[in-house]
DRENMI-318961 format. One line per 5 residues: number of its first residue (from 1); their letters; for each residue x, y, z of C-alpha. Coordinates in steps of 0.05 Angstrom, whole numbers. Example, Ala and Ser with C-alpha at 12.3 -4.5 7.8 and 13.67 -1.06 7.14 Angstrom:
// DRENMI-318961
1) AS) 246/-90/156; 273/-21/143
//
This chain:
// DRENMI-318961
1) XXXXX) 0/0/0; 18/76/7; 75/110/48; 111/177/52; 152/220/89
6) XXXXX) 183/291/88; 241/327/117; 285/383/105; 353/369/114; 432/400/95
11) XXXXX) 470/351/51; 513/332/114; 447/301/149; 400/282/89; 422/211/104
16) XXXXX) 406/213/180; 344/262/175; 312/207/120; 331/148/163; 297/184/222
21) XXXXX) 238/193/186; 235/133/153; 239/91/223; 180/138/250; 143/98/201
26) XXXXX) 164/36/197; 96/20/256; 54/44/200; 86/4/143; 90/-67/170
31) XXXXX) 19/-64/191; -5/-76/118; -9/-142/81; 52/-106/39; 100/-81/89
36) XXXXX) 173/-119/67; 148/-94/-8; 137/-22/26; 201/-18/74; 243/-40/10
41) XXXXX) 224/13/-35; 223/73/22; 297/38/40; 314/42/-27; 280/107/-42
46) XXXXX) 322/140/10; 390/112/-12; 376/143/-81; 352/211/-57; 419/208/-5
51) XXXXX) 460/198/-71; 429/255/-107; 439/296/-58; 513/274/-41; 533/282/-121
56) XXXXX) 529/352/-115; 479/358/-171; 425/405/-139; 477/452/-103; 497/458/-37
61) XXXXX) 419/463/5; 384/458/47; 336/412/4; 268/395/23; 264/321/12
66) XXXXX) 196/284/-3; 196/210/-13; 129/161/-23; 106/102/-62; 63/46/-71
71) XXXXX) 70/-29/-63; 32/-86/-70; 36/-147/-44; 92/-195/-72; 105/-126/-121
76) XXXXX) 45/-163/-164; -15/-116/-202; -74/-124/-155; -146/-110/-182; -173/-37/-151
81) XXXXX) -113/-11/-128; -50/28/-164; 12/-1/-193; 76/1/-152; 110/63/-150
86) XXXXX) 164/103/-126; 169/189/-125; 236/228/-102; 224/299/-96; 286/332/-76
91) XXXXX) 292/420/-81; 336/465/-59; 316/506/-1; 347/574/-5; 351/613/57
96) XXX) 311/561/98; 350/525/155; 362/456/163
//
């Protein structure tokens, strides 16, 4: 099923701030009937957006980092509900503290 999180965060602790967030809802996630499916693709989700943000690509920050996504069980289509998916949102936060 569905998660997300959000933080804002330097690029010295995107990787903590995402892990943080990410374990506030890990509760949430393994209470549905696709929780590994979920906790793989926020765990995954978060090493890419920690990459991204490590490469130097989108400047120095703060960013404002959103992660979410959708999983079913066993990753396979399921009749009335979405397709897996994964969304990385990662901007630049000029002037904002982090």
């Amino acid at each position: 099923m569905s998660w997300s999180f959000s933080v804002i965060a330097t690029k010295e602790s995107a990787d903590a701030a995402l892990n943080t967030a990410a374990e506030s809802e890990i509760d949430n996630i393994m209470r549905s009937d696709s929780g590994a499916e979920m906790l793989a693709q926020a765990e995954q989700a978060t090493y890419a957006a920690v990459r991204l943000i490590k490469s130097g690509c989108l400047g120095d920050g703060p960013f404002r980092i959103s992660l979410s996504g959708h999983a079913n069980p066993g990753h396979q289509p399921r009749d009335g509900w979405a397709d897996d998916a994964i969304s990385i949102s990662i901007a630049a936060q000029r002037g904002s503290g982090g």
